[in-house]
C-alpha positions in Angstrom: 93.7 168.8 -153.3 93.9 170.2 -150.3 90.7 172.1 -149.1 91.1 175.6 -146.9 88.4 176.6 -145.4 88.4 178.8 -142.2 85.3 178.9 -140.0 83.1 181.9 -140.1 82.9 182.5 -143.6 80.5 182.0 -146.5 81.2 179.5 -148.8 80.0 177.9 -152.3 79.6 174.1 -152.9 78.9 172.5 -155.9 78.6 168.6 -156.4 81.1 167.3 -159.1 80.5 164.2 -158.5 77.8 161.9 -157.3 78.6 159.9 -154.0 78.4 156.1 -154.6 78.7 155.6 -150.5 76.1 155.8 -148.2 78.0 157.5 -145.5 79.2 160.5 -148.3 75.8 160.7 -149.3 74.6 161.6 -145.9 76.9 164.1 -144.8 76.2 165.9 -148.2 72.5 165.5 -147.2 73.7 166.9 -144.3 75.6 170.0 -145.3 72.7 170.6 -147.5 70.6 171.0 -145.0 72.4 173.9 -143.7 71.6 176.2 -146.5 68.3 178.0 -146.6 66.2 175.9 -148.9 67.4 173.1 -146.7 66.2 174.7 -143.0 62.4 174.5 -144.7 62.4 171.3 -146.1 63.8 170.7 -142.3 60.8 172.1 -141.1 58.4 169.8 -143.8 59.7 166.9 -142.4 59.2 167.4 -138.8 55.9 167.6 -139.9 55.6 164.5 -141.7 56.9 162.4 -138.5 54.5 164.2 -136.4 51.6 163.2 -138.5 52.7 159.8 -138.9 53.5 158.6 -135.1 51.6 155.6 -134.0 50.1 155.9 -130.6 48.9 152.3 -129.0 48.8 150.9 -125.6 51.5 148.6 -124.6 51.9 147.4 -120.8 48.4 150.0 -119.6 50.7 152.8 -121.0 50.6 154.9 -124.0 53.3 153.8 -126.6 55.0 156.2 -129.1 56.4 154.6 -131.9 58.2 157.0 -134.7 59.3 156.3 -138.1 62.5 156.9 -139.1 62.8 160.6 -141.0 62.8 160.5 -144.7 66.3 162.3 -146.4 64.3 165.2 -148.2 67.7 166.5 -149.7 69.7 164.1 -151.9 72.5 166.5 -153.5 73.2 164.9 -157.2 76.0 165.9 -159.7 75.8 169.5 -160.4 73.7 171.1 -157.3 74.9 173.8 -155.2 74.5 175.8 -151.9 75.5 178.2 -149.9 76.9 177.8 -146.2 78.5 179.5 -143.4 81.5 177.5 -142.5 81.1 176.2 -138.6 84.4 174.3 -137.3 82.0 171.0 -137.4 81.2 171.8 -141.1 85.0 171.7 -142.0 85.2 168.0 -140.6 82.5 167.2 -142.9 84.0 169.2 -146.3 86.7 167.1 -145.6 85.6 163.7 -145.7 83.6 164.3 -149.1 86.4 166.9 -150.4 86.4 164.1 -153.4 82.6 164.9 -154.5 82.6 168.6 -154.2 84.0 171.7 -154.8 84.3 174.7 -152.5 84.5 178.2 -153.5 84.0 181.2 -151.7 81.1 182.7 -152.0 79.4 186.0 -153.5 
């Protein structure tokens, strides 16, 4: 199956399939994370780490120490969005072309 997709357009994916790999997984997190719904759960986890950095002294100095950022969006079999295609986003169709399919969109 060979995926065409030309950057700057709108585009349609669905998840057919859900990834067993960790690294598909995250780059469909990822793409996710472009569409709308995405950008404010974006903005609900900034959040979260803000409120949960540790500040403690270490060496006289004030010490940050972050958590790692939860992955809010975890696409499963059957869930869609809605992109605009980005020459870096058709890297990414690519390499998970075998979990999803790409229409154009409405």
């Amino acid at each position: 199956m060979a995926l065409e997709v030309k950057p700057g357009g709108k585009v349609s994916i669905e998840v057919i399939k859900t990834p067993r790999c960790e690294a598909a997984a995250k780059t469909l997190s990822r793409i996710f994370g472009k569409d709308l719904a995405g950008r404010n759960l974006r903005r609900h986890r900034k959040a979260l780490r803000a409120s949960a950095k540790m500040v403690h002294r270490r060496g006289g100095r004030p010490w940050e120490h972050a958590p790692r950022a939860p992955r809010l969006i975890r696409p499963e079999k059957a869930a869609t969005c809605t992109v605009l295609v980005t020459p870096e986003l058709v890297g990414d169709l690519k390499s998970v072309q075998r979990f999803i399919k790409v229409s154009a969109a409405k």
